[in-house]
Structures are given as structure tokens and as C-alpha cells.
C-alpha positions as CSV (number, residue, x, y, z in Angstrom):
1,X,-9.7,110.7,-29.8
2,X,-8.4,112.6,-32.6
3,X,-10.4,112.6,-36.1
4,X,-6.6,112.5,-37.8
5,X,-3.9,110.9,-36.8
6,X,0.0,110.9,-37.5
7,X,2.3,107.3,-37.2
8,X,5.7,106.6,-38.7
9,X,5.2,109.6,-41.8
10,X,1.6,108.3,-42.2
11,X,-1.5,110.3,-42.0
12,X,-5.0,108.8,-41.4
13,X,-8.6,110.4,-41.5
14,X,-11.6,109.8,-39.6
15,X,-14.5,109.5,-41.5
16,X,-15.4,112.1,-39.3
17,X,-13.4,114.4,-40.8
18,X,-14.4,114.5,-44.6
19,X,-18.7,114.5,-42.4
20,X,-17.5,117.8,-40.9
21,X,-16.0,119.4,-44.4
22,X,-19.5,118.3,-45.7
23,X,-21.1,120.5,-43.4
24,X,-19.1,123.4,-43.6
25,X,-19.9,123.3,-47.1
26,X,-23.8,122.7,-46.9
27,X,-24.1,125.7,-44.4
28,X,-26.1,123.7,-42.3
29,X,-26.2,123.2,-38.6
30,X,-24.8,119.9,-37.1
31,X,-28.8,119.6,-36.0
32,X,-30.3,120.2,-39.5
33,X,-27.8,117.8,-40.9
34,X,-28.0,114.8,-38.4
35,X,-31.5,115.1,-39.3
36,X,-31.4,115.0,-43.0
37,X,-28.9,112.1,-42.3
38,X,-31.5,110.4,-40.3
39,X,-29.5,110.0,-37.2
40,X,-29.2,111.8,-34.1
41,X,-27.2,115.2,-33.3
42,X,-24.9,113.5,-30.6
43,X,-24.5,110.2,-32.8
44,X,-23.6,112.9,-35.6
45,X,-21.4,115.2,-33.3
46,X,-19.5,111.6,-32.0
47,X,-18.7,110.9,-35.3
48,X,-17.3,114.6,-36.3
49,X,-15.1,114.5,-33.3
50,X,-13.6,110.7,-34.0
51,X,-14.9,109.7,-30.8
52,X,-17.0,106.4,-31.9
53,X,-16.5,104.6,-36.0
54,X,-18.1,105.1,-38.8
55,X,-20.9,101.9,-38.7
56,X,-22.0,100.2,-41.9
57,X,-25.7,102.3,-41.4
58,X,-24.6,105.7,-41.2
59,X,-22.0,104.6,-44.4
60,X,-24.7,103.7,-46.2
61,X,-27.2,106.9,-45.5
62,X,-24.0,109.0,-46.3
63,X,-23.1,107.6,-49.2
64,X,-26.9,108.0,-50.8
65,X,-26.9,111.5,-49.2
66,X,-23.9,112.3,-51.3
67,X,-24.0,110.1,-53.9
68,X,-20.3,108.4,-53.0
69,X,-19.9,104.3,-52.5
70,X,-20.6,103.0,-49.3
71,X,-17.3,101.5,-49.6
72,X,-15.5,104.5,-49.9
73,X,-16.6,106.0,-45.9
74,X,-16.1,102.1,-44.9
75,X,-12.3,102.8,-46.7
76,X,-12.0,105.9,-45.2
77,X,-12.9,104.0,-41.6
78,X,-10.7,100.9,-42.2
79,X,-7.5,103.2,-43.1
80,X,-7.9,105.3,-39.9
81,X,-8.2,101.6,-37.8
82,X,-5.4,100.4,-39.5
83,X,-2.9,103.0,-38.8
84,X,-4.6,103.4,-35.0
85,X,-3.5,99.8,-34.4
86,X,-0.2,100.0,-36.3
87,X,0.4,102.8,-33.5
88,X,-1.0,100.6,-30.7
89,X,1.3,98.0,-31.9
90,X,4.1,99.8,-31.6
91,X,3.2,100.9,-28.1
92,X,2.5,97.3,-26.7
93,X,5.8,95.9,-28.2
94,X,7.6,98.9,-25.8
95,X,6.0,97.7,-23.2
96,X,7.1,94.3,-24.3
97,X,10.5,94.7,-24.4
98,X,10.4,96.1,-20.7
99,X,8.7,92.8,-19.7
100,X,11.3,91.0,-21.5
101,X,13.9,92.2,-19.8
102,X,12.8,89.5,-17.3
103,X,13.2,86.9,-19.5
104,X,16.0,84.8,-20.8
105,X,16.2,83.3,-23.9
106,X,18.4,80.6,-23.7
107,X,15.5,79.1,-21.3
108,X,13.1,78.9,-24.4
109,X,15.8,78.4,-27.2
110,X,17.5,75.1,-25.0
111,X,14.6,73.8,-24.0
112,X,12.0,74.4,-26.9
113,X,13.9,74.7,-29.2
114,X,13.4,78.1,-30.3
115,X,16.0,79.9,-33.3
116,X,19.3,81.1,-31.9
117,X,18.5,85.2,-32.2
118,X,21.9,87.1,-30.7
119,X,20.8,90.1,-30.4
120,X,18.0,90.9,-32.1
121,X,15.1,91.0,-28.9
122,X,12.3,92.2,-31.3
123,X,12.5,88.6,-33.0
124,X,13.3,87.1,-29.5
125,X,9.9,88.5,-28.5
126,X,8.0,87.6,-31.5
127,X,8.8,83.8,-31.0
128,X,8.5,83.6,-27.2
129,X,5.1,85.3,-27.9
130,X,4.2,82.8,-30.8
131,X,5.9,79.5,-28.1
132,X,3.6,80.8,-25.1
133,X,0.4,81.3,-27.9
134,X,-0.4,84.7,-26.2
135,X,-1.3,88.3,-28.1
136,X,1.5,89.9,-26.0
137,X,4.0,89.4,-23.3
138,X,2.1,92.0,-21.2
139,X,-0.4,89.4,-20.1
140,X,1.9,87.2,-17.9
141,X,2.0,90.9,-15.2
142,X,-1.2,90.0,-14.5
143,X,-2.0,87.9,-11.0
144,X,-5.0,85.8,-12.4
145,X,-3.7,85.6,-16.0
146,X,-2.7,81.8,-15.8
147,X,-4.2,80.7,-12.3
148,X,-4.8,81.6,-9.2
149,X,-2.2,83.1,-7.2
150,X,-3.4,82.5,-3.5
151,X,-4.4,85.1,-1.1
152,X,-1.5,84.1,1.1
153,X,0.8,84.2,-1.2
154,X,2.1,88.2,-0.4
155,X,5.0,90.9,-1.9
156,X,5.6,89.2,-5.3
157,X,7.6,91.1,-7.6
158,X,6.5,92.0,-10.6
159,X,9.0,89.0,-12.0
160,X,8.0,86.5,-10.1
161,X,4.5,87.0,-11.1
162,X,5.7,86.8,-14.8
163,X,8.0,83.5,-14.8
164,X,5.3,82.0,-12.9
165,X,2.7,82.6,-14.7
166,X,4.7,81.6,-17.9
167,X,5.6,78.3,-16.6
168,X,1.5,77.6,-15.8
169,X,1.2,78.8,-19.4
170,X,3.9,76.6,-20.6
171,X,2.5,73.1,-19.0
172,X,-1.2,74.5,-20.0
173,X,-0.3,74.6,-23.4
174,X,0.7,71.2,-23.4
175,X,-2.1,69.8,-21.3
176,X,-4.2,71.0,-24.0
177,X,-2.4,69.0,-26.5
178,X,-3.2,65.3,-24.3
179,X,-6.2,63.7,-24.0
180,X,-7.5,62.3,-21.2
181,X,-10.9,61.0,-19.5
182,X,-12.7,63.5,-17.3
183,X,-11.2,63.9,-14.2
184,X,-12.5,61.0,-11.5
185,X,-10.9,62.1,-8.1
186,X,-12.0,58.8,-6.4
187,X,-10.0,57.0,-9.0
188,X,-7.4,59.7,-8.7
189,X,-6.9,59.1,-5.2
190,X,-6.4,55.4,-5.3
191,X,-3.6,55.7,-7.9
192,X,-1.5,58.1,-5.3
193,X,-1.8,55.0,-3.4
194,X,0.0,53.5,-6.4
195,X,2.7,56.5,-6.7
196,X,3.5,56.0,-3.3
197,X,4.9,52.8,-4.3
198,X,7.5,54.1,-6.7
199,X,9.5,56.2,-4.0
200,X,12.5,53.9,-4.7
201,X,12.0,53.6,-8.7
202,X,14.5,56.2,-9.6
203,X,14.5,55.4,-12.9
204,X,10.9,55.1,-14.3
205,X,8.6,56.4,-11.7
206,X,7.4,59.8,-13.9
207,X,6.1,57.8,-17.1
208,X,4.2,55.0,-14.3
209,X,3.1,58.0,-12.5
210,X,2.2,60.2,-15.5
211,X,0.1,57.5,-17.3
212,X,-1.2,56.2,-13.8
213,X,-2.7,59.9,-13.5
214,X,-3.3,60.6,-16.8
215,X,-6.2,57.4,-17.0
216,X,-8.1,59.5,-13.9
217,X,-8.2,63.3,-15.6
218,X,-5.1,64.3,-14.1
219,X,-1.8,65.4,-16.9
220,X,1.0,65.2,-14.5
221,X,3.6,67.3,-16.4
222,X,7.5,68.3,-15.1
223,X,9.2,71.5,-16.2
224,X,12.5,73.0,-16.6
225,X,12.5,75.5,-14.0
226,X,12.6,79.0,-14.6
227,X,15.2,81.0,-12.4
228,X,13.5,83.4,-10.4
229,X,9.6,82.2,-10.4
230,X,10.0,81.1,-7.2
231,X,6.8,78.6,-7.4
232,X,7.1,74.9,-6.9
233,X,4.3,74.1,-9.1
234,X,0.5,74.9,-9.5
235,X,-3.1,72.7,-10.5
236,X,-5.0,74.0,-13.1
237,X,-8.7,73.1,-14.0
238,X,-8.5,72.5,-18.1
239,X,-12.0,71.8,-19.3
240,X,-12.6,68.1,-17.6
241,X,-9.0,67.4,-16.3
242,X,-6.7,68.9,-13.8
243,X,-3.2,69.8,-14.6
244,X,-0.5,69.2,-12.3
245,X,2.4,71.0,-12.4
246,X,5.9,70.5,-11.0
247,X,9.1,72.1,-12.2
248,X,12.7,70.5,-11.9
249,X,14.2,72.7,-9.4
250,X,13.7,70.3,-7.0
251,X,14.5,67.0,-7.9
252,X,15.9,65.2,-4.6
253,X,14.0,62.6,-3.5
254,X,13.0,64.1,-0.5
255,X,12.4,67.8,-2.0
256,X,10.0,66.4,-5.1
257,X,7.6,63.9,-3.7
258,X,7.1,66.5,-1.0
259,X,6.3,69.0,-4.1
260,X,4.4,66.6,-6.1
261,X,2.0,65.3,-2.9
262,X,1.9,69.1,-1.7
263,X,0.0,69.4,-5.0
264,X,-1.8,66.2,-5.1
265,X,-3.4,67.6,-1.4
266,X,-4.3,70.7,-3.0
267,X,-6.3,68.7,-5.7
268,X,-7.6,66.5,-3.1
269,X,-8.8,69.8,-1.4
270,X,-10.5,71.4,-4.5
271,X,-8.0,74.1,-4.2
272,X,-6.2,75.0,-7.4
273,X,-3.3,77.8,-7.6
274,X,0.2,78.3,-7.9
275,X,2.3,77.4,-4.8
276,X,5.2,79.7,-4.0
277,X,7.7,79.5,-1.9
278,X,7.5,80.5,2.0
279,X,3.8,80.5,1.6
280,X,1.4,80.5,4.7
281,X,-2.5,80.2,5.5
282,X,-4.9,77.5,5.9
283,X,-4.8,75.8,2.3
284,X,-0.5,75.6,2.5
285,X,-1.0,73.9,5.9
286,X,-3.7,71.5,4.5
287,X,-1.8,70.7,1.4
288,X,1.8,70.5,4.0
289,X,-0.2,68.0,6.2
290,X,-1.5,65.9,3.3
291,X,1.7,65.4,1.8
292,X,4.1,64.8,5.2
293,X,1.4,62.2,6.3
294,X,1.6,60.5,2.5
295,X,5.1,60.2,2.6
296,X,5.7,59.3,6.3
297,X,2.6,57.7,8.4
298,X,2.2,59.9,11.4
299,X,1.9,56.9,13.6
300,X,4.9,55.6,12.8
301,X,7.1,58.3,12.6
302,X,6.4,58.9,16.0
303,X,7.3,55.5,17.0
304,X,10.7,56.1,15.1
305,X,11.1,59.3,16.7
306,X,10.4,57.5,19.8
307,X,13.0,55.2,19.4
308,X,15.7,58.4,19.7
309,X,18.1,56.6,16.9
310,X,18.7,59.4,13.9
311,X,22.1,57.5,11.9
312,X,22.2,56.2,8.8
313,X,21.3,52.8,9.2
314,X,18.6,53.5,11.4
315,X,16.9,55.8,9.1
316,X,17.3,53.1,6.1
317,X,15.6,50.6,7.9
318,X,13.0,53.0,9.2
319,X,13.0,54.0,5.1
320,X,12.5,50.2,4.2
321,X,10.0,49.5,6.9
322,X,7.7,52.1,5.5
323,X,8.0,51.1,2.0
324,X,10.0,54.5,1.0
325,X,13.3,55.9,-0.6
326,X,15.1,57.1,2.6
327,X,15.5,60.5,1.1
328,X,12.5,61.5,2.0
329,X,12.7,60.5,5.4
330,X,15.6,62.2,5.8
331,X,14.5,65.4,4.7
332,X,11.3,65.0,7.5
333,X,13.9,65.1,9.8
334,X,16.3,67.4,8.4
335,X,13.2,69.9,8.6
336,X,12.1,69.0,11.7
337,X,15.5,69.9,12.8
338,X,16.3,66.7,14.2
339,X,19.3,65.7,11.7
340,X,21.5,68.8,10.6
341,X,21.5,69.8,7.0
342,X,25.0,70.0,6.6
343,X,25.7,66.1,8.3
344,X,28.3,64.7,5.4
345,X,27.4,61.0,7.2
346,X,24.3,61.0,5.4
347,X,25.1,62.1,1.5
348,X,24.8,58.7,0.4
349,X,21.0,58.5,1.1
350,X,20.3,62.2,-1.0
351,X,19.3,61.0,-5.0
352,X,18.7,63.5,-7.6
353,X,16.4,62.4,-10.0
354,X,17.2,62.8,-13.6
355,X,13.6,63.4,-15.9
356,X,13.0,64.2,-19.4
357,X,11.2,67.3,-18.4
358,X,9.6,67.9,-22.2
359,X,8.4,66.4,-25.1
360,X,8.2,68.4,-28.4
């Protein structure tokens, strides 16, 4: 590093600067002086250079050595920081706007509220940085800034990894804001007995399930989903609770509860992350198995299956047997290729769910 530096028709001066005119003009040798300074030749030769700051010691020997106010080398030292991280600033907020390039506003000014800014991404930046509670938008390139992104989870582009780990950032932030009781997992797993219940409760089920979760250490939170993240939610260890995380990109019946107990088996597990799409390995298949048993009891969904009768009234009593919203059985067999996707006959048991996704 420089011991002067140049930003924006500003100059700044190392302290080491003004040291080095000093010796010039004692005629002494950076040896001789260090020791009169009572400090070592490479500590003085550092500080000549602008490699390492002025510390309040060496201020305070220099300024009895030269009879000058320690607070005028501590000036000297603050002025040169000051401008270094004006520079710096500068730099970051470049990079900044190249990150932000993956973002889009409306997402944060529709659904957070955030000031209408046509055109001026500086300010854009500034208040998505502020929303998010982060020092700079460069964080969010970073795999383990938020959670863990799994080791199977492979060829992630750079955006993905950035709209994902803003939407964990997003739910954290308001995890942090609820209290709850530490997290009891045996009481946790009883009340997904309970959620299982409120497969047909189209209406009301995320407040039951939110405040049945909430009472074991679990903040159950939905999110406006971020084009492009490609993740279908993430858990989250926050001090003594767990955050659960599900985004609304997904909302039919059969689509969500498959998300939401595909995270509730990863908590099960002890296995927190962010789950992506198309994802493979040994904790996907665990949390996959967890969830289609859940839903569907393997027993008898083989008996149905057994039973080689797939139309719509057949599934709805299977549905109603079972004790859930025939969406989701659907979808078990829609994936199991048994029923076709595109099979009109059966649009009347598909239900998107409609959920207030945020509360300011």
C-alpha cells in the first residue's frame, strides 16, 4: 500500500509519509531513528512504506520526539483511513450494481414495501441492502452465506445462489423478530401429526400450522417466491429454534405439503440446508421418503394401487379414506406416472392455495 493516496480530487497522507520527511531531515538512518523512537527498524520501515497504521504507542512517542500533539499523527492516520474506505466504498458499490443486475425491484417494492425508485439503482441498492440488513449485496455470491447449500446440490449459477440465499436471509430476518420456546423435536413431531389433519382446510391451515409449530421452536414462515432461485425452501438453526422455510411458488395442494413435509423430514433428520430443485443424494431421498409416506401411508397406497382403479371418484374416496385433500394423492400418482399430467378429467381435484405470505 501506498503512503498517499488519490480518490475523487482528494489527497490523503500516511502518517508514514510526514515519519519519512522527518528523517530526511534528521540525517539519520531508519536504524538510528527507530531506535531513538524506541521501536524496531522493520516496525519503523512498515510505517514509512504505509504498509501497517500509525497505533496510538508510536503516536504518542512521536509526538514527544517532536514535540507535536498526539492527536495530530492520530489525524493524520484517521484522514488517510477515511478516504481509503471512501475508495473501498466506491469499489464494493461497482461490484454491487453487477450483483444487482440479478435482482428485481418490484419483488422488494410490492411485497415490502420498499419506495418506488425508477431509475435510480444506486438508491435501489441502498434500500434492498438496508431491507436484507446486510453491509453489501456481495455477500448473498457466497454458498454458505445464509445456510447450507448441500453437497448434492451441483452447477448453480451464480444467480441462483444469490436469490436463494436472499430469500433464507429474508425469512431469517423475520424469524429473528418472533419469539418462540426452544426448539423440542419430540413435541415438534407430534404436531405434524396435527398438520396432517389440515390437508382439506384450505382456508386456515398456515395460521393452525404456524402457531401449532411455533409453541415447539419451529417459525414456520411462507414467502413470495423469487423468480429464478430455484429452491423450494430451506431449515435454518436460529439460536434455540429452527426456521422453516417455504416459498409460494408452489401452492397446489399436492406440490406444497409435499414441500413443507420434504422440509419437516429434513428437520426430523437433523439436516438443515436449502433444497433446490432436481436435487439428488442420500439426505433428498430421506427427506423425499419422509414426506410421500406422511402424506400417503405406504401400506395403503399399495392396496389402492392394487385395486388398478385411477378415475376421479376412485381417487376421492381413496383421498377421503386416508383423511387427505385428494390433490395430493393425485400428484403421488401423477409422479409415479400412473395418471397423466395433462388428464382434463381430473382439474377439479387441483386447489391453489391462497396465503398471506408476509406480515410487515
Amino acid at each position: 500500500m501506498s503512503n498517499c493516496v488519490e480518490y475523487n480530487d482528494k489527497i490523503a497522507f500516511h502518517p508514514g509519509y510526514y515519519i519519512k520527511e522527518i528523517i530526511e531531515q534528521s540525517r539519520l538512518t531508519q536504524e538510528d531513528f527507530a531506535k531513538r523512537l524506541d521501536t524496531t527498524p522493520k516496525n519503523l520501515s512498515l510505517l514509512v512504506r504505509g504498509e501497517q497504521s500509525l497505533s496510538i504507542d508510536i503516536a504518542m512517542k512521536l509526538s514527544r520526539m517532536a514535540g507535536t500533539s498526539i492527536y495530530y499523527w492520530l489525524n493524520l492516520q484517521n484522514s488517510y483511513d477515511a478516504l481509503i474506505a471512501e475508495f473501498k466504498s466506491e469499489e464494493e458499490l461497482k461490484r454491487e450494481r453487477k450483483i444487482f443486475e440479478y435482482f428485481d425491484y418490484k419483488y422488494f417494492r410490492d411485497n415490502y414495501g420498499l419506495p418506488d425508485l425508477p431509475r435510480q439503482k444506486d438508491q435501489q441498492i441502498k434500500q434492498v441492502r438496508e431491507f436484507l440488513n446486510v453491509a453489501t449485496l456481495s455477500v448473498f455470491t457466497k454458498k454458505d452465506m445464509a445456510v447450507n447449500f448441500r453437497s448434492s446440490t451441483k452447477e448453480i449459477t451464480e444467480g441462483s445462489i444469490i436469490k436463494a440465499n436472499v430469500m433464507v436471509q429474508i425469512a431469517t430476518n423475520k424469524a429473528l423478530k418472533i419469539m418462540a420456546p426452544k426448539f423440542d423435536k419430540q413435541k415438534f413431531q407430534s404436531t405434524v401429526d396435527y398438520a396432517l389433519t389440515l390437508t382439506k382446510n384450505h382456508e386456515d391451515f398456515y395460521p393452525l400450522i404456524r402457531n401449532a409449530f411455533l409453541e415447539t421452536g419451529v417459525i414456520f414462515i411462507i414467502l413470495p417466491h423469487i423468480a429464478g432461485s430455484k429452491t423450494n425452501g430451506a431449515t435454518k438453526k436460529i439460536g434455540n429454534n429452527i426456521m422453516l422455510m417455504v416459498n409460494d411458488r408452489r401452492l397446489n395442494a399436492d406440490s406444497f405439503w409435499f414441500t413443507l413435509f420434504h422440509e419437516i423430514g429434513h428437520i426430523v433428520n437433523g439436516d438443515y440446508g436449502i433444497s433446490f430443485e432436481q436435487e439428488t443424494g442420500r439426505q433428498e431421498e430421506a427427506a423425499d421418503r419422509y414426506a410421500e409416506n406422511c402424506l400417503i401411508p405406504p401400506e395403503k397406497y399399495q392396496d389402492f394401487l392394487a385395486q388398478k382403479k385411477f378415475d376421479l371418484q376412485s381417487i376421492t374416496l381413496f383421498a377421503d379414506l386416508i383423511e387427505r385433500d385428494p390433490g395430493i394423492v393425485l400428484g403421488r400418482l401423477q409422479k409415479d406416472g400412473i395418471v397423466r399430467f395433462d388428464d382434463w378429467t381430473m382439474k377439479s381435484l387441483r386447489h391453489r392455495y391462497r396465503v398471506k405470505t408476509w406480515e410487515n
